[in-house]
Every structure is written in C-alpha cells, then in structure tokens.
BAVEX-557793 format. One record per residue: y, z, x of N, C-alpha, C, O, CB in turn. Coordinates in pm, whole numbers, plus 32768, in hexadecimal, padded with zeros to 4 digits. Each point is the difference from the previous one (the first is absolute). Glycine has a CB too. Example, Ala and Ser with C-alpha at 12.3 -4.5 7.8 and 13.67 -1.06 7.14 Angstrom:
REM BAVEX-557793
7DC7830C8527807780007FA780788000805A7FFE804280687F8D803B7EDB
80DE7F3B809A807780068052806D80497FB3806F801180337F527F188043
//
This chain:
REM BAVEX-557793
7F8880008054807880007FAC807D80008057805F7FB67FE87F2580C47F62
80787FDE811F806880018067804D7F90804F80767FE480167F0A80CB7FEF
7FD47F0A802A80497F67802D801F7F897F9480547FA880127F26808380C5
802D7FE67EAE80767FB97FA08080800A800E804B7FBD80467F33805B7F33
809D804D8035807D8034802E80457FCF804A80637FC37FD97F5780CB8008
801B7F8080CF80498010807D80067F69800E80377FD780667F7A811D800B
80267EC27F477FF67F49801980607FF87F7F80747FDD80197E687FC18054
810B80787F28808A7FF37F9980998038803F806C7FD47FDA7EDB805C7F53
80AB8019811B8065803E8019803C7FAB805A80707FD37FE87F4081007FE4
7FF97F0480C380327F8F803D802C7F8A7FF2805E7FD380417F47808F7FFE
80127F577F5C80327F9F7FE3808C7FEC7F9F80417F987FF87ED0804D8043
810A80957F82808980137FD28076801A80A780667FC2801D7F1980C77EBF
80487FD48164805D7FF18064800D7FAB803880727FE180217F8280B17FF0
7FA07F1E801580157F6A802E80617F9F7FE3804A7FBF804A7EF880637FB4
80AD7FE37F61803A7F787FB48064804C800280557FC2803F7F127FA87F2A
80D6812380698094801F805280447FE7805A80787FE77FF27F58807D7FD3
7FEA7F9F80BF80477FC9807A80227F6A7FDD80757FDE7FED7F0880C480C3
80297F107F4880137F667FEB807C7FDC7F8980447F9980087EA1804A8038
812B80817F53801D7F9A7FCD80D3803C802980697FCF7FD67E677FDF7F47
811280DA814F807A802B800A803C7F93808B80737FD780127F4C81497F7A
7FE67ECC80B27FF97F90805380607F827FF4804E7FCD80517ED580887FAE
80BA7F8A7F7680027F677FDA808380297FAF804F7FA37FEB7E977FE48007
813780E67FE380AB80237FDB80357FE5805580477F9E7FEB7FBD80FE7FA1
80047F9F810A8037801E807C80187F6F801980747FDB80107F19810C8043
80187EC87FB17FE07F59805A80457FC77F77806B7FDF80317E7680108088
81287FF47ED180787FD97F8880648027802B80517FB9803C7F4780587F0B
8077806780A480A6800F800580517FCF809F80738000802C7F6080EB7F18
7FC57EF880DF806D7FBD8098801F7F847FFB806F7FD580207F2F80A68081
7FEF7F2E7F2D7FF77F647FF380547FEA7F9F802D7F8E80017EF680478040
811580907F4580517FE17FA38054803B800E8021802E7F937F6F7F9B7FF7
80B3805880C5806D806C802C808C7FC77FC4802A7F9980347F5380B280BC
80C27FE57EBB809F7FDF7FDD806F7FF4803C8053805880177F697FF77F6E
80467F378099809B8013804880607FB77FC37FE77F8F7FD57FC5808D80FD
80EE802D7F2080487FDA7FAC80357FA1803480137FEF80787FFE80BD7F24
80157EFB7FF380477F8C800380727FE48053805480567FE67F5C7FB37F59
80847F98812B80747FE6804780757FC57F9B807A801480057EEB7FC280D4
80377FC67EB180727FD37FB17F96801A7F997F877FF3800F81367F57806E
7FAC80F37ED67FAA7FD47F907FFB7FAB7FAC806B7FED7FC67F8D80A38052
7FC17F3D7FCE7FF27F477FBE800C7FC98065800A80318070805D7FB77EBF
7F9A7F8F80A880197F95801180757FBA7FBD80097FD67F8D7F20804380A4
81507FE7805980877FB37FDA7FF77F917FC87FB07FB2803380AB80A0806A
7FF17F817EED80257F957FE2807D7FBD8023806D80367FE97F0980117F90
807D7F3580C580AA7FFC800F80317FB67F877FD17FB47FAB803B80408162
806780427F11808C7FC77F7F7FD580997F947FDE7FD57F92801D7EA7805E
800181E980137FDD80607FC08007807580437FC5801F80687FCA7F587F28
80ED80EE8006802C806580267FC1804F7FE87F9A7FEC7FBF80FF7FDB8040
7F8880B3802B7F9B80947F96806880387F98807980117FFA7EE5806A80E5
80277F9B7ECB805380267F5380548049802B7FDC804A805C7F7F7FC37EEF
81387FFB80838055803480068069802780B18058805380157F027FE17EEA
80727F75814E800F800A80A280AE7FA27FCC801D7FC47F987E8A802A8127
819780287FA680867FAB801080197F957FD5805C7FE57FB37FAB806D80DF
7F7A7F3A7FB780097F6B7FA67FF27FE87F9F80347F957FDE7FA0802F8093
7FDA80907F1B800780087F80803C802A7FD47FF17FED7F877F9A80028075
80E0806280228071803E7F9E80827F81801C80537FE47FA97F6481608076
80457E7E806380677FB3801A80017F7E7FAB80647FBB7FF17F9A80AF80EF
7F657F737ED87FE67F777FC78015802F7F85800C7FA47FAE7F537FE080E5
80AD80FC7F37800680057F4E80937FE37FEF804E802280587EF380A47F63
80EB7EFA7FD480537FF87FB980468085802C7FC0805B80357FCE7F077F1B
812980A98090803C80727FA37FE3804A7FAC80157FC97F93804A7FDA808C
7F6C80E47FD37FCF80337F7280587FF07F837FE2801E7F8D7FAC808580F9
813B7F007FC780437FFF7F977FE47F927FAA801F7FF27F898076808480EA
7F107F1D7FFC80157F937FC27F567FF57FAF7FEC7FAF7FA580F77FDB8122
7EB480CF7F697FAB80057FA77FFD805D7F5C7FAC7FF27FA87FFC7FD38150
80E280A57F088008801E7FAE80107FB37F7A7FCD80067F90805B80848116
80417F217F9E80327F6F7F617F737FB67FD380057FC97F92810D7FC680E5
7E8A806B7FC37F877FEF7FA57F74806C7FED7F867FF67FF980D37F1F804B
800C814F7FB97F77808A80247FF080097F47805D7FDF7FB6800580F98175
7F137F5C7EA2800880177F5B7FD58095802C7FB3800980607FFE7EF77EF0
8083818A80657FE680407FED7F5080137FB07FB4805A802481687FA6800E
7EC77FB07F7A7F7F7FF27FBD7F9F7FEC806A7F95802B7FD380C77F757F5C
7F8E802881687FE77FDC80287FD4808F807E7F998019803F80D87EEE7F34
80108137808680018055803E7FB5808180137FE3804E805A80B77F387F87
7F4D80617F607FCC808F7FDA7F4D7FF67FF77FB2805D7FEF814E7FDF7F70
7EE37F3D80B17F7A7FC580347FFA802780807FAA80558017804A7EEB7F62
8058809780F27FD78033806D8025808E80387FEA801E8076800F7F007F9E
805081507F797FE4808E80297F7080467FD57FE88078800F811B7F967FDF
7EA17F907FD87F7C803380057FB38022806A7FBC8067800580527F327F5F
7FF9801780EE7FDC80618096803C806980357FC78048805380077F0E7FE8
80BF80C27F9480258084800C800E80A07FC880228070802680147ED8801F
7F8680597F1F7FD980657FBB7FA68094802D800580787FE6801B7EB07F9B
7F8F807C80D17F5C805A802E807B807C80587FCD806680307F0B7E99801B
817E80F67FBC803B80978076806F80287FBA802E807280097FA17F4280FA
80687FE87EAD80A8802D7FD8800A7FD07F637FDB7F967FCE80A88035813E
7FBB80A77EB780347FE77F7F807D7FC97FD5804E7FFF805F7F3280987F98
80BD7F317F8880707FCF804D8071803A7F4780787FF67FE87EFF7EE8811A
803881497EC38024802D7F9B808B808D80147FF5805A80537EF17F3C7F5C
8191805E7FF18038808E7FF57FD5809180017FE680467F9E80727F2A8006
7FA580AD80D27FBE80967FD77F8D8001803F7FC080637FDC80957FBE7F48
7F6A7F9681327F817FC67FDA7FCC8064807D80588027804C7FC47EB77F3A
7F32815C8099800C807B806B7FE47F8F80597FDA7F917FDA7FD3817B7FCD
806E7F2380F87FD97FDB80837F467FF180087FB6805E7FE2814A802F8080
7ED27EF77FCB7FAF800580197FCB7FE180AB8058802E80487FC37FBD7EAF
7FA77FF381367FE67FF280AB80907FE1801A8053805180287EA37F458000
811580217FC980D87FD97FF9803A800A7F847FC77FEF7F94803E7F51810E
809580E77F77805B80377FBA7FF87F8E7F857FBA7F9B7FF880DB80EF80D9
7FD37FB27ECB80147FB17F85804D7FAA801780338019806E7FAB80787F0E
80527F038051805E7F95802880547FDA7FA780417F9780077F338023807A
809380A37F1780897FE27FA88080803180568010806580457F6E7FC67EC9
80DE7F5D80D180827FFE80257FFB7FEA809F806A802B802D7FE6806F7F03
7F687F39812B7FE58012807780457FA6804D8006802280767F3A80387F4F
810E7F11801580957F97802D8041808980167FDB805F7FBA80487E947FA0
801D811680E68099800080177FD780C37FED804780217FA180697EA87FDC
7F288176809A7FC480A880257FD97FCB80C27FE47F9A803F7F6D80DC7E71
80C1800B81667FEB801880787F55800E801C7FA880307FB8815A803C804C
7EF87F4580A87F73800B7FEF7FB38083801F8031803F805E7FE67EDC7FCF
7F7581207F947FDB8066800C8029806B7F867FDE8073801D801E7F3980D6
804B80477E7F808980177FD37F6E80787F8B801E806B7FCB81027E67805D
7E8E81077FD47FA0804F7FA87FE4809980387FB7801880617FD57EFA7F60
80CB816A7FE07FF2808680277F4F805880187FAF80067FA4815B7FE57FCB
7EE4803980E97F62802F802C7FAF7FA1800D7F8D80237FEA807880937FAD
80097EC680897F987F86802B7FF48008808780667FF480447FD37F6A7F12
7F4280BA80EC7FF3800B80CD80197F5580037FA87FAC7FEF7F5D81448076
819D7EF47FB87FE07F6E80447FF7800680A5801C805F8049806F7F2A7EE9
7F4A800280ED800080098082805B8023804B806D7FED7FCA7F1D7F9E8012
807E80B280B3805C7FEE804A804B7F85803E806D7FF180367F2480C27FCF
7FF87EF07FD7804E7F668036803B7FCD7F92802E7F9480247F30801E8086
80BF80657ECD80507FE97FAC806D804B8003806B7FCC7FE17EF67FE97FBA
809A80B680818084807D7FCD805D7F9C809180797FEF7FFD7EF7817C7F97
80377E6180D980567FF8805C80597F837FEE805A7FF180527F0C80928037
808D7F397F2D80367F827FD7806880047FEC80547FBB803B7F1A80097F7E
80AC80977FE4807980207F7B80267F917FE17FC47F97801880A1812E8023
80297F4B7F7780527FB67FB47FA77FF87F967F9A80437FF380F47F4680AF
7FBE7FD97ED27FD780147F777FB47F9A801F80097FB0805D80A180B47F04
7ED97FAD80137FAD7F857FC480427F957FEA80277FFE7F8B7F5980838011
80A77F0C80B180407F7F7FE97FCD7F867FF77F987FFF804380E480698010
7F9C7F1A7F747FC57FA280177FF27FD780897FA07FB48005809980287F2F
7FF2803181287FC17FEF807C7F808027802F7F9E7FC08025812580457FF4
7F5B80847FDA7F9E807C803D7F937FFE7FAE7F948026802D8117807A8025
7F5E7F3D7F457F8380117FA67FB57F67802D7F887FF2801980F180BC7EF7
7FDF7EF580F37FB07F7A7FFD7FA9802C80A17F887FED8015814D7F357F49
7F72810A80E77FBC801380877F81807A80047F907FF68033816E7FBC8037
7F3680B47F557FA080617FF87F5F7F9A7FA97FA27FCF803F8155812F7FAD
7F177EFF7FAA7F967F917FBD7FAD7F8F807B7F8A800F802281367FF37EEA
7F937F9D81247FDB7FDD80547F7B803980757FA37FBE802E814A80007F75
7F3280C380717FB7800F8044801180CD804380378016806C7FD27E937FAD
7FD381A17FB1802580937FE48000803F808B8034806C801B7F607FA47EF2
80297F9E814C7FCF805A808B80867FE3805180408046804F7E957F967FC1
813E7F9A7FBA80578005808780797FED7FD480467FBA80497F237FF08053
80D5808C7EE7806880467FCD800E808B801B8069803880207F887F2E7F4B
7F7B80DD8082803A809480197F66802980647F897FFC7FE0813480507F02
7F9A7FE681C57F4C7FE3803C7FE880B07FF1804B806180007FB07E9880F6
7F5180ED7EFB7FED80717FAB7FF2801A7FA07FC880697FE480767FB3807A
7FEF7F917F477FE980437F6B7F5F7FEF7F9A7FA17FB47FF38180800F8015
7F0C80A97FCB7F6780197FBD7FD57FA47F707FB480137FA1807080F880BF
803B7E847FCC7FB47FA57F837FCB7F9D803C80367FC6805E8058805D7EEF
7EEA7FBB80797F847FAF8030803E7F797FE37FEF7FA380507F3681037F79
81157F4E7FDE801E7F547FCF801F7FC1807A80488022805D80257FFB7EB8
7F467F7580D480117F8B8083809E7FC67FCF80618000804B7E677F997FE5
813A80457F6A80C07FCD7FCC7FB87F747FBF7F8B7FDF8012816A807F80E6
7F5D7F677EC980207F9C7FAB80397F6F807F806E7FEB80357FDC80EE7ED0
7F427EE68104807A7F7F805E802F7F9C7F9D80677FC680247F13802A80CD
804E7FE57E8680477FB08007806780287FAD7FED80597FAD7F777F158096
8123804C7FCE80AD8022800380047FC87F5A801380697FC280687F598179
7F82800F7E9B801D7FF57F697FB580747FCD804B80397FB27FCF7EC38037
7F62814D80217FE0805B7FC28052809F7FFF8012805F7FB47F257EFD8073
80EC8078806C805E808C801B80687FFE7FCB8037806A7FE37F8A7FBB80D3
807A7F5E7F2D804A7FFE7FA78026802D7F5D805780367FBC7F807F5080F9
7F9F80377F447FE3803E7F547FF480947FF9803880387FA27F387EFD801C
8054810A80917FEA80818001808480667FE6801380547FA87F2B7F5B80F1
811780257FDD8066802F8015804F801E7FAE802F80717FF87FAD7F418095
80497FD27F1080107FDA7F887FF980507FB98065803A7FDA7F687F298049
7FBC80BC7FB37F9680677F9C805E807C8006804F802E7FAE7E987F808093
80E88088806E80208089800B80AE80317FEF802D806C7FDA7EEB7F8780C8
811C7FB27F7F80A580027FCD801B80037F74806F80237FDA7FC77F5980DE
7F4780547ED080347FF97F7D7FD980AE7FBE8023803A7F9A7FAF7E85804E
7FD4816A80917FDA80877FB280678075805D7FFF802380767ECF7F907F38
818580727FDF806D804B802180578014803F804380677FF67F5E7FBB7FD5
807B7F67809F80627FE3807D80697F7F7FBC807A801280067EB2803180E1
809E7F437EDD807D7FAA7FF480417FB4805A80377F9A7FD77FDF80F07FAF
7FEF7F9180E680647FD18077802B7F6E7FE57FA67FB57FDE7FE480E480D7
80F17F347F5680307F9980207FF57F9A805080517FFC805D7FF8807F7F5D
7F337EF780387FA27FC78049808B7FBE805D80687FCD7FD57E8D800A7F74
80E18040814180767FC580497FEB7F60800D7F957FC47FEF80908123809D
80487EEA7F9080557F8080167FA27F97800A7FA1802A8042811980418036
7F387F397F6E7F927FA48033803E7FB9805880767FEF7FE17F077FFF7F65
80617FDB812880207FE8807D80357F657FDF7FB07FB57FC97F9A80FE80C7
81227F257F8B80417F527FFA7F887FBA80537FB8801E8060817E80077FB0
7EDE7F657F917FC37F85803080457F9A805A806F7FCE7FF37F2B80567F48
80127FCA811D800E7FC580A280207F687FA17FC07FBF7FAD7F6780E48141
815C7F527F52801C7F30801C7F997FCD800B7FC38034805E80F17FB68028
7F0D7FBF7F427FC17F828094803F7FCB804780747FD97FFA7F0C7FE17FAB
800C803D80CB805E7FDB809C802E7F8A7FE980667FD580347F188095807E
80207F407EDF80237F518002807F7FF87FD680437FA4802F7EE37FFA7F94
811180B57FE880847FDD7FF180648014807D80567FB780307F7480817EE3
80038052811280767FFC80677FF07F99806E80677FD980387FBA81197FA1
7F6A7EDD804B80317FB7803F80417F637FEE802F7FB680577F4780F67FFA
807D7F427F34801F7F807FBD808E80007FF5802B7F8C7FF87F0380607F89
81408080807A8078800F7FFF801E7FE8808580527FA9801E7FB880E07F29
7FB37FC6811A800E800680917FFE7F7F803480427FE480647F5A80EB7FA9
800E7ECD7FAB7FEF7F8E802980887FB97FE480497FB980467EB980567F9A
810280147FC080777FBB7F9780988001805C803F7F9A801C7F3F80DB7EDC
80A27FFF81278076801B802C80207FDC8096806B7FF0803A7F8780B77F16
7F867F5180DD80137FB380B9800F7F6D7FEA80347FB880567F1780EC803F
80897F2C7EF780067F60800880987FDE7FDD803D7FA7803C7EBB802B7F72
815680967FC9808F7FDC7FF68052801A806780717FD080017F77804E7F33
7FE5803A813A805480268059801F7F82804A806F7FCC80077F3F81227FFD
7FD87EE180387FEC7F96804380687FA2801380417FFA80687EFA80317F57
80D37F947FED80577F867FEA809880648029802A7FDC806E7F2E7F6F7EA8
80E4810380BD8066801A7FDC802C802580B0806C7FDA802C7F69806C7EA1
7FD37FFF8181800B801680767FFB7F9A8047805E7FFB80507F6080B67F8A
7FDD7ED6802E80227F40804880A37FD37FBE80307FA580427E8B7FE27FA1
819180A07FBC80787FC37FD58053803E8048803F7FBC80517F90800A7EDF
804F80E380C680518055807E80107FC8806F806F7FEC80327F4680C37F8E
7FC37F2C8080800F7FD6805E801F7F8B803880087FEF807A7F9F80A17F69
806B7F187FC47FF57F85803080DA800A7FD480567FD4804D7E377F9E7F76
818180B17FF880737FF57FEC80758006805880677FC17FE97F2B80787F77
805B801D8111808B801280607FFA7FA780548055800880597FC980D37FA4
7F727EA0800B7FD77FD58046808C7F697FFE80327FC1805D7EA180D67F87
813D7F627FA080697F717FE480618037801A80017FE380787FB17F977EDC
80E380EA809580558009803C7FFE803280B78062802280427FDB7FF27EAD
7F2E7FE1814380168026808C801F7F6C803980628000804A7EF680E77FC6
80727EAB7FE07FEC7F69802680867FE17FC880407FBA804E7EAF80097FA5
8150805A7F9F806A7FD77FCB80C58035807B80707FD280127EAA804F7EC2
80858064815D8072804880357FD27FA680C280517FE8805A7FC9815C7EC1
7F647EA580E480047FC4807880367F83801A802D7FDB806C7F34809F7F9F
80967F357F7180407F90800380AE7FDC801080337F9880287EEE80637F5C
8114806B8056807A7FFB7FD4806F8023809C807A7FF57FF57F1C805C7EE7
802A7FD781A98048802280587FD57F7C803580657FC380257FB781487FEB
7F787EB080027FEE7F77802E806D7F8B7FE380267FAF80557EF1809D7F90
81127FB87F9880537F767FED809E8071803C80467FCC80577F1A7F667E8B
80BA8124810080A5801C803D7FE3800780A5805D7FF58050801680BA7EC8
7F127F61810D80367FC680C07FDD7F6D801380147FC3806A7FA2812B801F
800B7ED37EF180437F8F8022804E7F9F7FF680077F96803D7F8E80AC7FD8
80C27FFF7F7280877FBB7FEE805680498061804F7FB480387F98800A7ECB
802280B5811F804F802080887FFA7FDA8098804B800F80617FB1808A7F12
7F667F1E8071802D7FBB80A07FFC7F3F7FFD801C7FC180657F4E8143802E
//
C-alpha cells in the first residue's frame, strides 16, 4: 500500500516539476515587451482630437448656423449613461448639466471634480465646450471623465446647441463673413493693370514732341544769323 502510494505520490511530484518547468520555459519565449510605437501610423491622419484636427474643423460659429437642437438631444444619449440634464436633476458619475453654457466650470456645489478641471477655470463657452467635447483629456489633463469626446464637428455642434437650450440661452455668436473669391479679385487686378497700361505709354510718349520741337527751333535762328 505504501509504495502505491509512494509511486502516486511521485508521479504527482513529477508532473509538478514539469509542468512548473514549462511555465518557466513559456513565460520567457513569450515575454512582453512594450511597444516602441502603438499602432500602426497612418499617414495624412491625425489623432482624435490632437492639433491637426481641431485646426481642420470648421468655426463652432459657423457650425452653429446649421446645428438642430433635435439633433442634439439624440446625441446627448451617450451622455445620458453619467449625466442628467433635467432641472433639479441629482448628480450622477458626473454632475447635472442644466444651465451649464455660460456657469463656471466645475460650478456644481459638493460634486469631486477633477483637479485638472477646477484648474482650467473661466465659463462654459462655445469655444471651451466645442473643445472640451472634442476631446476631454486633453482639455483638462487628468480628468476623471472616461469619454474619448465627440470628433465629428457638426455633432458637437448640435449638442452644444441642446445644452445651451436647457436653462442657459446664450446668444449664438456671430457667424463668421464670407471669404471673396480670389477669381474675382484677381479679375479686377487684372482689369486695372491693363487700363493703367495704355495711359502710362501716352505720359510718356508725350514730352517727347515739344523736346524735338524746342530742338528744332535754335537750329533755324543760327541759321539765319550766320
């Protein structure tokens, strides 16, 4: 019974060693080493919300003149899951968002916002908001909201929209003037070197007949005087 035993017993210690073995000899051959770069770059392609993408969106003034509030309040459904947006309404993972345009950021009494928000300051504006949306990390670094942000710029628009109609109002700023075309200007430009043209060959040609006229005229009196 003993060397049963003492042979069951071995062969469990056995297949222990081996199979602690073959952990040891895995984990080296698969050993993790972190990445130098992550992904794979694409060129002509920024990162969401990085510099070149904020530099290629529109004006948020000039996406406002076709922003729909209806539109807006479709895409605060993803923001529903953390934030309420109702009067009165309680704080959930993030604060409530009534009246939240034009209030200071952080402006909700006993809400832990981040320290990389409080550090921001100033008010909820169409700027700051279109930028904050955009992209939350690297508006406020640090902060404890997970949202990756909204890239594309007409939606942030609509949103924005939305959140200005619930209890803020603000006065949608200016929409930005429309650029000339160049074809005109240069078609004037064209225009005005060609009238010049002529008028500058006549100037010049002009002082040219009383000079021959004044050279001529000392020729015949020396030679009726000699």
């Amino acid at each position: 019974m003993n060397d049963k035993f003492n042979t069951i017993a071995g062969w469990v210690l056995g297949g222990g060693i081996v199979l602690l073995g073959a952990t040891l000899v895995t984990n080296e051959v698969f050993k993790h080493h972190p990445l130098e770069q992550k992904g794979y770059p694409i060129e002509g392609v920024e990162e969401a919300g990085g510099a070149g993408g904020a530099a290629e969106d529109p004006p948020i003034a000039a996406l406002l003149v076709t922003a729909d509030a209806t539109r807006g309040e479709a895409a605060f459904r993803k923001c529903s899951t953390c934030h309420t947006i109702n009067d009165g309404g309680a704080n959930g993972i993030g604060p409530n968002l009534w009246r939240t345009m034009g209030s200071p950021l952080g402006h909700i009494p006993g809400f832990a916002y981040s320290d990389g928000l409080k550090a921001v300051g100033g008010t909820w504006g169409w700027e700051n908001m279109n930028d904050w949306l955009r992209n939350p990390r690297a508006f406020a670094a640090g902060t404890k909201m997970t949202f990756a942000g909204i890239s594309n710029p007409q939606e942030r628009a609509d949103l924005i929209l939305y959140l200005n109609a619930q209890g803020s109002n603000l006065p949608l700023p200016a929409a930005p003037a429309a650029e000339a075309p160049a074809a005109e200007g240069d078609a004037a430009g064209n225009a005005s070197g060609n009238a010049a043209a002529p008028a500058a060959e006549g100037n010049a040609a002009a002082p040219a007949a009383p000079a021959s006229a004044n050279a001529a005229a000392p020729a015949k009196a020396d030679a009726a005087g000699h």
